[in-house]
Structure formats: C-alpha cells, structure tokens
MIMAR-595230 format. One line per field, with one value per residue: residue number from 1; residue in three letters; x, y negated, z of N, C-alpha, C in turn. Coordinates in pm, whole numbers, plus 50000, padded with zeros to 5 digits. Example, Ala and Ser with C-alpha at 12.3 -4.5 7.8 and 13.67 -1.06 7.14 Angstrom:
2
n <- 1 2
res <- ALA SER
n.x <- 51319 51285
n.y <- 50569 50225
n.z <- 50780 50708
ca.x <- 51230 51367
ca.y <- 50450 50106
ca.z <- 50780 50714
c.x <- 51320 51290
c.y <- 50330 49997
c.z <- 50780 50787
This chain:
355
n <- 1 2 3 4 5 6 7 8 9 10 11 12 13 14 15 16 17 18 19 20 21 22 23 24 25 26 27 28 29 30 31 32 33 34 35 36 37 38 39 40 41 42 43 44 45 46 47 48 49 50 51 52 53 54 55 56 57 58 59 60 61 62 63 64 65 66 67 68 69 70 71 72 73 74 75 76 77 78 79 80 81 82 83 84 85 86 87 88 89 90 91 92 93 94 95 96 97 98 99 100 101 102 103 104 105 106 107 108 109 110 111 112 113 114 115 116 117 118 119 120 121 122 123 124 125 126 127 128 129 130 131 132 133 134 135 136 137 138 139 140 141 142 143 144 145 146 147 148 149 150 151 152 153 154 155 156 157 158 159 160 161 162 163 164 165 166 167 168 169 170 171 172 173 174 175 176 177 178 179 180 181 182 183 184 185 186 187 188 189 190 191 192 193 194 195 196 197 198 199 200 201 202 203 204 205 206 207 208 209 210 211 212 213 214 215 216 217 218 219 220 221 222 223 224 225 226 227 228 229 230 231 232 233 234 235 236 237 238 239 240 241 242 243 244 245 246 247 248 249 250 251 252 253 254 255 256 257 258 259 260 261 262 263 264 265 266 267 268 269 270 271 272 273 274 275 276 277 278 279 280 281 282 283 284 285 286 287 288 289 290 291 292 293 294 295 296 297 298 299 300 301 302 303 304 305 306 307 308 309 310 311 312 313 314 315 316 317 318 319 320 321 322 323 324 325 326 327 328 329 330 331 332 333 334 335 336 337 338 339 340 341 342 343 344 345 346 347 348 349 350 351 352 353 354 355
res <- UNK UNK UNK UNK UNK UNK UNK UNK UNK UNK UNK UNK UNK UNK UNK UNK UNK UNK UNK UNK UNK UNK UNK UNK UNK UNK UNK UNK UNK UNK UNK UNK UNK UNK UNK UNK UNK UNK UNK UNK UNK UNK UNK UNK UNK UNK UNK UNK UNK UNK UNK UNK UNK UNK UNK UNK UNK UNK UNK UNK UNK UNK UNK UNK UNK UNK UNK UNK UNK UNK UNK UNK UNK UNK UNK UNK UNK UNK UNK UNK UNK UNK UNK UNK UNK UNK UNK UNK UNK UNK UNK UNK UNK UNK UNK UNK UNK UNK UNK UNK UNK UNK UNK UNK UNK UNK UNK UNK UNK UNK UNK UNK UNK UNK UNK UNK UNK UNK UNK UNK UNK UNK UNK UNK UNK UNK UNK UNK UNK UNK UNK UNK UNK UNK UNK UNK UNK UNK UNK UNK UNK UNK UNK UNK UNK UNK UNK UNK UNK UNK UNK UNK UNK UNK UNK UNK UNK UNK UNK UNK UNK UNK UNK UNK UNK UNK UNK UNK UNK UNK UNK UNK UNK UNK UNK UNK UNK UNK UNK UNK UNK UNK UNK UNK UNK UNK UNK UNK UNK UNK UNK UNK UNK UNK UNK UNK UNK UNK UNK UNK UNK UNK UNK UNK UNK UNK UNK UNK UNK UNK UNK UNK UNK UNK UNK UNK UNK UNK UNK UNK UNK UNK UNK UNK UNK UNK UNK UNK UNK UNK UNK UNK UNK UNK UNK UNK UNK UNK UNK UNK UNK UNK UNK UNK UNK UNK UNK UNK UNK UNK UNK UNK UNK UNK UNK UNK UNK UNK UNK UNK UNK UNK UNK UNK UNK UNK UNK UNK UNK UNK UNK UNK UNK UNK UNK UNK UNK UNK UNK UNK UNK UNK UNK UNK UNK UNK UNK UNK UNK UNK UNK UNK UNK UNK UNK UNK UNK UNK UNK UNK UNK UNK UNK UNK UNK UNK UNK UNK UNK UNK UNK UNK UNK UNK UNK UNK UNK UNK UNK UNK UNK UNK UNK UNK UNK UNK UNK UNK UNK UNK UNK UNK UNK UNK UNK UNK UNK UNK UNK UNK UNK UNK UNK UNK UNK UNK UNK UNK UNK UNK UNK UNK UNK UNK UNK
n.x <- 53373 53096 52994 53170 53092 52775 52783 52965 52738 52582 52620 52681 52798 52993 53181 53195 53333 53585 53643 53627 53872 54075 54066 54105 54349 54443 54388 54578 54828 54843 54815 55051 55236 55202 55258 55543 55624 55607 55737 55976 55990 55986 56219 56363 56276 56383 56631 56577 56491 56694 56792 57046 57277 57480 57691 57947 58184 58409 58616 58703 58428 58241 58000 57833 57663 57661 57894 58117 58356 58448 58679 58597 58831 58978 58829 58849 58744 58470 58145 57905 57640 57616 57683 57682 57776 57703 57598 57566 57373 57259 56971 56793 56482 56307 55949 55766 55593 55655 55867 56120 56297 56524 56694 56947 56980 57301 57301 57485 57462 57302 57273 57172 57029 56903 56542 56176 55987 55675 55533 55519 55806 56186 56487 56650 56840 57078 57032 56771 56520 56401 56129 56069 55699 55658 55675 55518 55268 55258 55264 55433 55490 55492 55706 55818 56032 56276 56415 56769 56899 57227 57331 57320 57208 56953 56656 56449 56164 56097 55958 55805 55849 55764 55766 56013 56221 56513 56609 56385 56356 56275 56350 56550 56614 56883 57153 57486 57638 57500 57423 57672 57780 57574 57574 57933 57984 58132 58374 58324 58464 58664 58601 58489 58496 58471 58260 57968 57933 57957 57730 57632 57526 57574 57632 57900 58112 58042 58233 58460 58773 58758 58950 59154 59127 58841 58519 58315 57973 57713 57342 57146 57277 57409 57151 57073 57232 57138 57113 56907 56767 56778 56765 56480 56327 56353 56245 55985 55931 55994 55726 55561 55598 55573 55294 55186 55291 55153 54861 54853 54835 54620 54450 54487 54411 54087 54005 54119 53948 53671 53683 53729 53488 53331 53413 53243 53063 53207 53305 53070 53041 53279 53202 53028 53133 53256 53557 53865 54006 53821 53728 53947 53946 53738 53761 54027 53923 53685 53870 54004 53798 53673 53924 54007 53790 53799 54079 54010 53792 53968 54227 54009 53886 54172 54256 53985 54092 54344 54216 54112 54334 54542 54769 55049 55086 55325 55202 55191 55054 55114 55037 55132 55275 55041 54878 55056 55107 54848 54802 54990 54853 54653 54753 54884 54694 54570 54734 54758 54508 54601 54625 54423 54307 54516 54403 54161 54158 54274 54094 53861 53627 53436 53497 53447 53184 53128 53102
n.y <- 73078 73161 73112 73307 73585 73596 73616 73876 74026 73995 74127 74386 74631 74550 74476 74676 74874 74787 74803 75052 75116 75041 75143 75414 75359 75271 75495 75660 75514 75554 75825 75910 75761 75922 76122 76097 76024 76222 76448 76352 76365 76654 76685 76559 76640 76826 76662 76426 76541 76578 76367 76221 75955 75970 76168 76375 76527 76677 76559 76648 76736 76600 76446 76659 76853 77134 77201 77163 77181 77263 77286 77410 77357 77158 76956 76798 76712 76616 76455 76596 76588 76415 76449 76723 77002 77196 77459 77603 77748 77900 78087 78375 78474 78777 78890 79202 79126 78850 78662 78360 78112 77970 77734 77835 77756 77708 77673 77535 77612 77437 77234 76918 76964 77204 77321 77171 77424 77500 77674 78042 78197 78026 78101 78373 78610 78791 78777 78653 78425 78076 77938 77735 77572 77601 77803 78004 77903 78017 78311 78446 78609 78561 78797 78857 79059 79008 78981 78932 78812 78890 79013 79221 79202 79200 78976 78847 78700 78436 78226 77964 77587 77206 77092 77102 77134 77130 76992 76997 77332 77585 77571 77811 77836 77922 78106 78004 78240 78443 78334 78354 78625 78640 78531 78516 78759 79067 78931 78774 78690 78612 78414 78221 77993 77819 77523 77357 77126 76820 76631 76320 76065 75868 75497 75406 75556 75513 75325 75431 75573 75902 76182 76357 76432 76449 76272 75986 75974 75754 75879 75797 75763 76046 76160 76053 76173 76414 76710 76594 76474 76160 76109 76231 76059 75842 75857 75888 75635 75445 75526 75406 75206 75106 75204 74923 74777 74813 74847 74549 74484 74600 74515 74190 74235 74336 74103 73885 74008 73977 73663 73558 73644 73458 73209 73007 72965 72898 72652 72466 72443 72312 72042 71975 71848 72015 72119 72260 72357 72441 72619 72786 72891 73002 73265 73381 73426 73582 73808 73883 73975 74199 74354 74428 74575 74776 74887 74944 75135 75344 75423 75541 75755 75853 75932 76113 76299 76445 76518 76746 76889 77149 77279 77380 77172 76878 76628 76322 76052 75720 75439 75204 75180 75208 74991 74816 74852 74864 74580 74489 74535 74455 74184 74178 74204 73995 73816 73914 73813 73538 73506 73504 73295 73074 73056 72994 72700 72584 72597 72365 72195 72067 72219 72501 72453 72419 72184
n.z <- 50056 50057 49823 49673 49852 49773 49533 49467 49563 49378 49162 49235 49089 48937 49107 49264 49151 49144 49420 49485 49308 49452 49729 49646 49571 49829 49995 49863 49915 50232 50238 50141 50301 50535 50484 50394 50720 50822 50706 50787 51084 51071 50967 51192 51428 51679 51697 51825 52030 52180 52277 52291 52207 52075 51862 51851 51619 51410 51146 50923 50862 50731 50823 50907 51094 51071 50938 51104 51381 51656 51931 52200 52476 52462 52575 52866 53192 53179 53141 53265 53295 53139 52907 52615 52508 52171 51982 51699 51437 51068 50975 50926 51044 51120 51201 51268 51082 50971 50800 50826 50772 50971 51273 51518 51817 52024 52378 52653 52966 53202 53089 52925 52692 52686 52653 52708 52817 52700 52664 52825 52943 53043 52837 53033 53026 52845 52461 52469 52363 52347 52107 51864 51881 51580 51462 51624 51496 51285 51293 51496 51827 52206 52340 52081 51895 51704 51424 51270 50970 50865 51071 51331 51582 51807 51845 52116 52210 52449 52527 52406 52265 52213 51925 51800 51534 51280 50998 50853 50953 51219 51523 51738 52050 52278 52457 52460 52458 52376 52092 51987 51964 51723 51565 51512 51536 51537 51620 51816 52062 52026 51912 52131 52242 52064 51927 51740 51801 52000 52226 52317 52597 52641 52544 52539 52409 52177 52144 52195 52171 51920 51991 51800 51527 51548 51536 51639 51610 51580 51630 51434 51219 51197 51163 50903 50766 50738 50501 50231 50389 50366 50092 50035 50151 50057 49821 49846 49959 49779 49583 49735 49744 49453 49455 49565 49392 49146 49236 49258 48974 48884 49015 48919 48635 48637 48780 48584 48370 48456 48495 48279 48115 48276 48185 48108 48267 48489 48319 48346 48646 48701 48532 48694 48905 49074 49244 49153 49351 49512 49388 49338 49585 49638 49443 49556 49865 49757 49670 49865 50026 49891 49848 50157 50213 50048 50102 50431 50383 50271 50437 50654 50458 50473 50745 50785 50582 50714 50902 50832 50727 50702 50930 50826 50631 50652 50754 50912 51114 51166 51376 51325 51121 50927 51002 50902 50595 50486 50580 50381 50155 50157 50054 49834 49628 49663 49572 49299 49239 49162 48910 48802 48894 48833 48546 48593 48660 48405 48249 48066 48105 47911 47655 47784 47799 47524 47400
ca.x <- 53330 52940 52976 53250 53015 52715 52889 52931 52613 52432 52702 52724 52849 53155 53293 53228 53432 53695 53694 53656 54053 54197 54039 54196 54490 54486 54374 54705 54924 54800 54835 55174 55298 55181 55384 55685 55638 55569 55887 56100 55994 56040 56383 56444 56255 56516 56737 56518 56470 56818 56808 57169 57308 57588 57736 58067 58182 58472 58620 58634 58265 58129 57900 57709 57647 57693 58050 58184 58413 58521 58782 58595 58938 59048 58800 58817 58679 58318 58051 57817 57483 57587 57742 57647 57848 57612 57672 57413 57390 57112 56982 56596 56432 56178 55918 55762 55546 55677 56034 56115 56457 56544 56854 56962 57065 57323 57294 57551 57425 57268 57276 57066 56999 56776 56424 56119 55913 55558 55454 55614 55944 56301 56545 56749 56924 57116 56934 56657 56541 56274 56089 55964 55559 55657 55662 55382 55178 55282 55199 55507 55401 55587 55729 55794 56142 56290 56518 56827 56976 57342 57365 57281 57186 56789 56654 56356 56115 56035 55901 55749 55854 55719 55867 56162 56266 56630 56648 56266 56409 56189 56463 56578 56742 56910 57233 57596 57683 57395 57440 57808 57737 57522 57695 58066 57959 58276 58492 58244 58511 58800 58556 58393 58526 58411 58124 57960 57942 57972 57640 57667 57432 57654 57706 58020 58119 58104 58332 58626 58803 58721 59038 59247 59047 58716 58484 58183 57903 57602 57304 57096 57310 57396 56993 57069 57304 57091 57064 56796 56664 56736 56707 56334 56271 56344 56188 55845 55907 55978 55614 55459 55600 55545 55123 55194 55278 55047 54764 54841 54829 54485 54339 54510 54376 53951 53976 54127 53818 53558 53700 53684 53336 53260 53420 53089 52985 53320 53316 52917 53048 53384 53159 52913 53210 53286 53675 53961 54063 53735 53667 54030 53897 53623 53846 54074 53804 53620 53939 54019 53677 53709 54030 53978 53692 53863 54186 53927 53798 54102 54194 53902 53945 54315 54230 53951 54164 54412 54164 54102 54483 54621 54916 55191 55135 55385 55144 55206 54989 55204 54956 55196 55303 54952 54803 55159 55131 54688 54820 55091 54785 54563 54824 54946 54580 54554 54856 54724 54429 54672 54651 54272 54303 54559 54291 53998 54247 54356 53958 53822 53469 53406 53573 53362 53071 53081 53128
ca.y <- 73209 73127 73154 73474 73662 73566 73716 74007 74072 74015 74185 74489 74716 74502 74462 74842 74945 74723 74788 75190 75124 74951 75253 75510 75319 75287 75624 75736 75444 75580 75945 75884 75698 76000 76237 76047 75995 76410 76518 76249 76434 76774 76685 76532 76604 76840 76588 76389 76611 76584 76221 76154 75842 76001 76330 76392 76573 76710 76447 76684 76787 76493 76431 76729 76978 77274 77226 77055 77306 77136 77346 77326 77422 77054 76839 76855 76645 76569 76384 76707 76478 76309 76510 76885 77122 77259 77549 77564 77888 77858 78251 78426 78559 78855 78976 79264 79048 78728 78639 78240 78006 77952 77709 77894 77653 77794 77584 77606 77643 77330 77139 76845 76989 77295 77267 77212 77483 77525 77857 78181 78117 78029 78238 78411 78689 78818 78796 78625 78292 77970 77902 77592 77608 77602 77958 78046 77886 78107 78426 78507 78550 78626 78909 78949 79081 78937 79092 78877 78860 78899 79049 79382 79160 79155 78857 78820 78577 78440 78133 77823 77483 77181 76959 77186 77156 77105 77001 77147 77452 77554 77609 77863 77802 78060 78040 78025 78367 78487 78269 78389 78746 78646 78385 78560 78917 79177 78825 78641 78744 78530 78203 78187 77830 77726 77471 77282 76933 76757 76538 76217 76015 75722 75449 75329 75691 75493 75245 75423 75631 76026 76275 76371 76542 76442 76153 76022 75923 75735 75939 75768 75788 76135 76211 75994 76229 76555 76735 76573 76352 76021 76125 76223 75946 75674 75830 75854 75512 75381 75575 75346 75050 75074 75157 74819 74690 74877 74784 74384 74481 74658 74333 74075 74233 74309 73977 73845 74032 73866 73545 73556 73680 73357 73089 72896 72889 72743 72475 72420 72375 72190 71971 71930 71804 72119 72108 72336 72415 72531 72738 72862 72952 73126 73373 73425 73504 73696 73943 73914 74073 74375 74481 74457 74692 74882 74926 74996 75298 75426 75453 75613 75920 75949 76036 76226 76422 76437 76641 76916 76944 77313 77264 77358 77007 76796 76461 76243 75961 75634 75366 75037 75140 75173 74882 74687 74888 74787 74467 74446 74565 74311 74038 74223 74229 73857 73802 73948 73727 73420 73462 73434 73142 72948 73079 72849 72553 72572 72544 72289 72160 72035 72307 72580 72464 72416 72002
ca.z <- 50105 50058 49668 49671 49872 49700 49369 49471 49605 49263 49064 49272 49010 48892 49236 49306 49097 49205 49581 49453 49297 49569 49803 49597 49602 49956 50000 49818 49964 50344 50277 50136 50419 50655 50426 50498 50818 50852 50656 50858 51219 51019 50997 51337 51580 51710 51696 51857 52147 52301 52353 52259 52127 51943 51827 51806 51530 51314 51062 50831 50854 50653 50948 50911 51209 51000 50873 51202 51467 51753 52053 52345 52561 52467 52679 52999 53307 53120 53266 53180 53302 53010 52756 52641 52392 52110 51896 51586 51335 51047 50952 50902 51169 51104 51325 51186 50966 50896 50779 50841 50771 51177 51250 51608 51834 52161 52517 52804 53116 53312 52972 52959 52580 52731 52620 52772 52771 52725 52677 52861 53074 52976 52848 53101 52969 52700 52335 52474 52305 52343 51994 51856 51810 51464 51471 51662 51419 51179 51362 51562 51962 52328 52336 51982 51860 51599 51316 51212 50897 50866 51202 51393 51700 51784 51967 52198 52172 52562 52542 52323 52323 52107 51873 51743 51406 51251 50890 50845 50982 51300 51588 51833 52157 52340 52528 52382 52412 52221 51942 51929 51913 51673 51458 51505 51581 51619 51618 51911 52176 51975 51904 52239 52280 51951 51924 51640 51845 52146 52192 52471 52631 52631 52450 52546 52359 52050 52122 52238 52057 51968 52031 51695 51416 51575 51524 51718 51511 51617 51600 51349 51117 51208 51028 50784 50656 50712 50364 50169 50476 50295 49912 50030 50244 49973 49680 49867 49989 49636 49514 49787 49712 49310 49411 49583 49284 49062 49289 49227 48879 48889 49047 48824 48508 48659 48793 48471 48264 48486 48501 48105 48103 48317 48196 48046 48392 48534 48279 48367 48774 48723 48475 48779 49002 49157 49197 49145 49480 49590 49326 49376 49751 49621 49393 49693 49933 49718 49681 49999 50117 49827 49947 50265 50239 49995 50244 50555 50362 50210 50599 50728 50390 50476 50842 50760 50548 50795 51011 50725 50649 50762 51047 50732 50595 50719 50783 51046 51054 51265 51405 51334 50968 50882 50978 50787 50485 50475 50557 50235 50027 50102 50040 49719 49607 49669 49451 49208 49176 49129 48753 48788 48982 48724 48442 48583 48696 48293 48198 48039 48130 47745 47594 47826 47710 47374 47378
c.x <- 53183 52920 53057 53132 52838 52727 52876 52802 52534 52540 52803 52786 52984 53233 53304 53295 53591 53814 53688 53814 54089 54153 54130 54305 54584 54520 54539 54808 54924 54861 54999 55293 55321 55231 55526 55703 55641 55727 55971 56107 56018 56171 56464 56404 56342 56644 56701 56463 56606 56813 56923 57152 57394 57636 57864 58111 58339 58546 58643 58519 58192 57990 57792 57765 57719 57836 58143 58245 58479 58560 58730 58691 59033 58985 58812 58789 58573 58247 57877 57629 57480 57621 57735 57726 57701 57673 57541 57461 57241 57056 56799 56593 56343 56126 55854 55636 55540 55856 56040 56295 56443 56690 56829 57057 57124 57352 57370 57451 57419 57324 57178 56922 56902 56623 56286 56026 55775 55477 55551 55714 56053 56394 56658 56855 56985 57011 56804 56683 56439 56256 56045 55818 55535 55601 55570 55275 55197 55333 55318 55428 55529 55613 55830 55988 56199 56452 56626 56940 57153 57378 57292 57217 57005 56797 56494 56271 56013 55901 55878 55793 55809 55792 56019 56175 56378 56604 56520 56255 56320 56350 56454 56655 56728 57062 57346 57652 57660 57408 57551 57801 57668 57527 57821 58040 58077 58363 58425 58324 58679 58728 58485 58442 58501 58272 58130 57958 57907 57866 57653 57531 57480 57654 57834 58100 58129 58205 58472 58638 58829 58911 59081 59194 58908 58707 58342 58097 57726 57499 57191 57171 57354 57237 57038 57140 57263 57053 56903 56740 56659 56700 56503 56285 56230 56298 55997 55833 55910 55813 55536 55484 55578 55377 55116 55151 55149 54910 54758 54837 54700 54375 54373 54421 54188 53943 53951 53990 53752 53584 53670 53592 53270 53290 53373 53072 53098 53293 53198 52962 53163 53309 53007 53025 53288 53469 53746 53955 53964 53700 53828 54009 53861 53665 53904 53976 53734 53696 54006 53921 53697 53790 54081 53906 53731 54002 54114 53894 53885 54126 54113 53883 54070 54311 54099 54017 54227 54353 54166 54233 54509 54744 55050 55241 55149 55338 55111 55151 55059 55154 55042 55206 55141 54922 54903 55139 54956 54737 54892 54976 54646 54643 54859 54835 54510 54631 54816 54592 54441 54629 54503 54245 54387 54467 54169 54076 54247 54156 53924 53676 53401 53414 53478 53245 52993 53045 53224
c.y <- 73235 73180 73278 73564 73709 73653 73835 74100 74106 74091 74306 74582 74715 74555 74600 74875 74883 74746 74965 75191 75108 75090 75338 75471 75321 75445 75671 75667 75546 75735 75991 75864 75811 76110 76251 76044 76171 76431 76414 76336 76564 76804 76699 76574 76688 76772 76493 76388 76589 76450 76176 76016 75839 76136 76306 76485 76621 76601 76500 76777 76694 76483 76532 76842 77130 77321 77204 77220 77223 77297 77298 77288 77259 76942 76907 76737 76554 76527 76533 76698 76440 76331 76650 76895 77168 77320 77612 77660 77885 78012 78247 78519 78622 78875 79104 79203 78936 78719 78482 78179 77967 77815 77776 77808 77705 77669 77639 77582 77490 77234 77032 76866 77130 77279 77282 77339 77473 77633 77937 78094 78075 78150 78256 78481 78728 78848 78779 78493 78235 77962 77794 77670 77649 77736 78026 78006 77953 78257 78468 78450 78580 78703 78992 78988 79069 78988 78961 78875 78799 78942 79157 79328 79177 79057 78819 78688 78523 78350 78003 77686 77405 77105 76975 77198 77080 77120 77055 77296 77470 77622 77730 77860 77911 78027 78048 78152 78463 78424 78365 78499 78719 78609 78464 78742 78995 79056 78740 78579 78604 78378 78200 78053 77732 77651 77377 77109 76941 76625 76435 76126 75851 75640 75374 75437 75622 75349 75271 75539 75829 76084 76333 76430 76539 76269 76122 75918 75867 75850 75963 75746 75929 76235 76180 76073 76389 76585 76722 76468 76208 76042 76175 76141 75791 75719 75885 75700 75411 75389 75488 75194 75061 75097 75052 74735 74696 74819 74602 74369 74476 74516 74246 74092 74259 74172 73902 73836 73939 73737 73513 73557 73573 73267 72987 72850 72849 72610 72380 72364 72286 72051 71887 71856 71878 72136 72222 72428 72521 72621 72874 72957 73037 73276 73461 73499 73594 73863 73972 74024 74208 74404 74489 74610 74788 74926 75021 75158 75368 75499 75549 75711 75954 76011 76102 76315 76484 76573 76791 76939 77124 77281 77303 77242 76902 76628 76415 76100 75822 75481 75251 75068 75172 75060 74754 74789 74844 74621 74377 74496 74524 74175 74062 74205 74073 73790 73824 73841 73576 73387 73451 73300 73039 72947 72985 72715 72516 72529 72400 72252 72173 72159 72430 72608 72423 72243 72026
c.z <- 50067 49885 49632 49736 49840 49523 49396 49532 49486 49216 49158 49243 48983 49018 49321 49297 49105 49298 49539 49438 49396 49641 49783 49637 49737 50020 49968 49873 50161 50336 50240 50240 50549 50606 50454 50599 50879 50806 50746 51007 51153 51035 51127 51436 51717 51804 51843 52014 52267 52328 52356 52190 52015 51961 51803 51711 51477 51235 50916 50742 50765 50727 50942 51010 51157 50966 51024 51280 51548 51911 52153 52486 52546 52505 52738 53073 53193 53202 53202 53202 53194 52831 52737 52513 52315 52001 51805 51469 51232 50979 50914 50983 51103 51193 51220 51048 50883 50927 50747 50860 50969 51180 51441 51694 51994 52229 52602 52904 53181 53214 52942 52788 52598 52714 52730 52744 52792 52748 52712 52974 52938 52934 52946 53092 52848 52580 52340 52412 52316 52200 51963 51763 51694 51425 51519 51592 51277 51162 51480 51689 52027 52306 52195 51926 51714 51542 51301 51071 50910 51020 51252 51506 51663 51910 52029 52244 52354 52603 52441 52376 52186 52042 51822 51618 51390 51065 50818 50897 51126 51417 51706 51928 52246 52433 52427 52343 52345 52120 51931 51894 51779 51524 51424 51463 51640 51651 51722 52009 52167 51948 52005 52268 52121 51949 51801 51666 52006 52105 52331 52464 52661 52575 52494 52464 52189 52022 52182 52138 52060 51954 51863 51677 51484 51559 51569 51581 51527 51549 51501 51237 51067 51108 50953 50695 50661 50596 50293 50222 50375 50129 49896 50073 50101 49816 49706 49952 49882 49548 49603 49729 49557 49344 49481 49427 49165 49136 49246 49084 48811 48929 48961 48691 48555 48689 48686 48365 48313 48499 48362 48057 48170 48315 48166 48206 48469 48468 48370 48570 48812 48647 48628 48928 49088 49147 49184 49271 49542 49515 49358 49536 49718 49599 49501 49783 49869 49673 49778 50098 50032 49860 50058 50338 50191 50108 50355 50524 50341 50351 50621 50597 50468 50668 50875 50744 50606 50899 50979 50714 50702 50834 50926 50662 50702 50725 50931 51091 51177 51261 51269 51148 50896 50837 50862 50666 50452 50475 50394 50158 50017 50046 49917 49635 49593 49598 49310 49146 49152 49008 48700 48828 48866 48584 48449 48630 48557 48212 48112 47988 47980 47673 47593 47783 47638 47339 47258
C-alpha cells in the first residue's frame, strides 16, 4: 500500500486519467442502472399498488390484461377482503391542452384495489375519476374535464393519487360503470358483468385450481409479460454488464502501458530482493484505490444529475443495487490488473536491466 500510494502521488497525471475512465464509466454504469430501475416502476407501479399475489386471467389472453375477459356471473361466494374484479380500458385523455395515452382502470365498490388518494376527494359519482400524479405533472389539475377518444363520454378529474402507472401509461381509476360506458358505450348495458381479471391476495389461489378457460398467474410473472417490460429490462441490463466488462478492459491495457514503461525499475527492485507477491500487492492496491475513487465520484455526478433531471425522466436511483453494481466495478477493475501483475512476475531482474 506504502509504495501504490506513493506512485500515484508523484505521477499524478497518469493515474488521473485513469481514475477519470473508471468515473465516466461509473458515471454511465450508475445512471444506467437508475434508468432501469425508472422504466421498471413505469411499468409496475400500478401493478404494484394493488398488492396482489396473483391475477387471474383468461387462458386465452397470453397473460396479458388487455386481451383477458373473464364472466363475473360465474364466481360466486368470494372472499372480497381478498379478491377484487378489475376492468382495464387503454384510450387518450384530453384536457383542453394536453392529450396523454391513459390505461382507465374500473373498481367495484369496497375493493381493496381503490386508491389512495392524495390530492382532492374520491370519486363518487358517475364519470368522475382519481389520476395518477403522472398527470398533474404534465399540466392537467382538479376539476379538469377530460375529452376521451373513441367515446362521447367526458370524465372528471377529482382527485390525485401517487404511484399510478400501467405499462408507462399514467392510470385512471373510476368505478366499473364508468369504465363500461366508456369502454362498451351503446353495448355497456349487455357487458356489465364483463371484467378483465380477478386479482387475489392469496396464495393458496395459486395452488388450486382456476375454473375452465381461466388461469391464475402469479403476479411477477404477470409484469414479466407486460409489452416490452422484459425486452427493455435485459437490453439495458446487458449495456451494464458489457461497461463491466469494458471497464476491466480499460484498466488491463493503462496498467499494461505503465507496467511496460517501468519494467527497468522492476528488474532494479526484484534484483534488490524485493519479491513478487509484494510487488503484486502493490499493483492491486494501487487499482484498488483509483477505482474506488473513480466509482465514489461517478456516484456523487449520477446523483447530482439526478437532481437536475426534469420529472419526465424515468430515473430511479435504488440504494442496494448501487452500492453492488460500485462494488462489481471495483472487483472488475482489479481483474483487470491481473495481466499487469503476471507481466512483472514474468520479469527478469538481468534481462530488465540490461545484464
């Protein structure tokens, strides 16, 4: 440690530019991570909100909400603490100045799927509806009346709640009969017992068995199959793990240079007795402390940045996978300076200098 930190003290420049990469790197590994972690609650949080364990579904919906139609007139004696009907329509709301993708989600009555609200009241009456914040941050307020396309219905905007989005979609909850009007229109009167799923709070719900032409479907896997959720998830989790790799690349080859540029003075301290191992320490430690420091800052830009962002970017910044993704990029970073380390083991004292 005594001779690594020593090093970089006199040769401030080299190791600048070092712990500068790894930063960046981090920098981009960090703000990455909080991209994913943003578009992942985009999707769910919704989902997220009801607190189910499983959804029941359709079987031939291909587990998606949207396709699914389930006869509510064929359960009967529900445990309705534990299990709610949901009926889900996805449309564009206008107010008179902003027009926004909505999914419209209808609640029976004393449903445990009712949201909380924060701002305004609930809705009580016909063609009234709760909003997620989403929307209020992107000018709609109380009060405001809202256009729908494919439908003559208007819908009333009472109250705010947070943490509402379906699919990115920012949600509206309202009751069943408003959706249906809304969803069905002249035909609401003939599907009033139609719903898109039955959600439970159970799990014993997935071990018995669902009712002919339905199928229950845990509810993590239920996301997993929201359009796009995993095909975005795993090709910004692939871009982190290759500046993993790329990072252990970036160190192997600066290391490499300066190890090259100093191997007179290896020979000159393995020739003075100085052994392997400890010089192998040194290496180690000495890229242990640059990307350390490099990591630390990276960090402290990406939540800077974080502060400047604008509320439309979806970054979510999630303590624990931080500190393990800083952690994999000091260890990746230390890997990398292996092939510096078998480079002065391979030395030869004589050889070094000029015997």
């Amino acid at each position: 440690m005594f001779l690594a930190w020593n090093e970089i003290k006199k040769n401030k420049l080299r190791f600048l530019l070092i712990t500068g990469v790894l930063m960046l790197v981090a920098y981009l590994v960090f703000f990455l991570s909080g991209l994913a972690t943003g578009l992942q609650s985009l999707n769910r949080e919704a989902v997220d909100k009801w607190g189910g364990t499983a959804i029941l579904l359709s079987q031939d919906a291909d587990k998606s909400l949207y396709q699914s139609a389930i006869d509510r007139t064929e359960f009967s004696n529900l445990d309705m603490e534990r299990t709610a009907f949901l009926s889900q329509f996805s449309t564009i709301a206008q107010n008179d100045e902003t027009k926004k993708n909505v999914s419209i989600f209808g609640i029976e009555e004393d449903s445990f799927l009712i949201p909380e609200v924060t701002e305004g009241v609930l809705y009580k009456g016909e063609n009234e509806v709760v909003a997620s914040d989403a929307l209020e941050e992107l000018g709609f307020k109380l009060g405001d009346e809202l256009s729908i396309s494919s439908s003559d219905e208007k819908l009333t905007i009472t109250g705010f709640t947070k943490n509402a989005r379906f699919n990115a979609a920012p949600v509206l909850y309202t009751t069943i009969e408003t959706l249906q009007h809304v969803k069905y229109g002249d035909r609401a009167e003939e599907n009033k017992n139609v719903r898109n799923a039955l959600i439970t709070k159970d799990e014993d719900a997935l071990s018995s068995d669902a009712p002919k032409a339905y199928e229950w479907v845990r509810m993590e896997i239920f996301v997993k199959n929201l359009p796009g959720y995993t095909e975005q998830n795993m090709t910004l989790t692939f871009m982190i793990y290759f500046l993993f790799v790329i990072s252990s690349v970036i160190v192997a080859i600066f290391l490499y240079v300066l190890t090259v540029q100093k191997i007179s003075m290896f020979g000159v301290m393995k020739a003075q007795g100085i052994s392997n191992s400890y010089l192998a320490r040194s290496v180690m430690a000495q890229t242990a402390i640059l990307a350390f420091i490099g990591t630390v800052v990276g960090l402290l830009l990406t939540l800077l940045t974080g502060v400047f962002l604008p509320a439309v970017v979806p970054v979510t910044f999630d303590a624990m996978q931080m500190i393990i993704y800083g952690a994999v990029l000091i260890v990746v970073a230390i890997a990398g300076a292996l092939f510096s380390v078998w480079t002065i083991v391979r030395i030869d004292p004589l050889k070094a200098i000029g015997g």
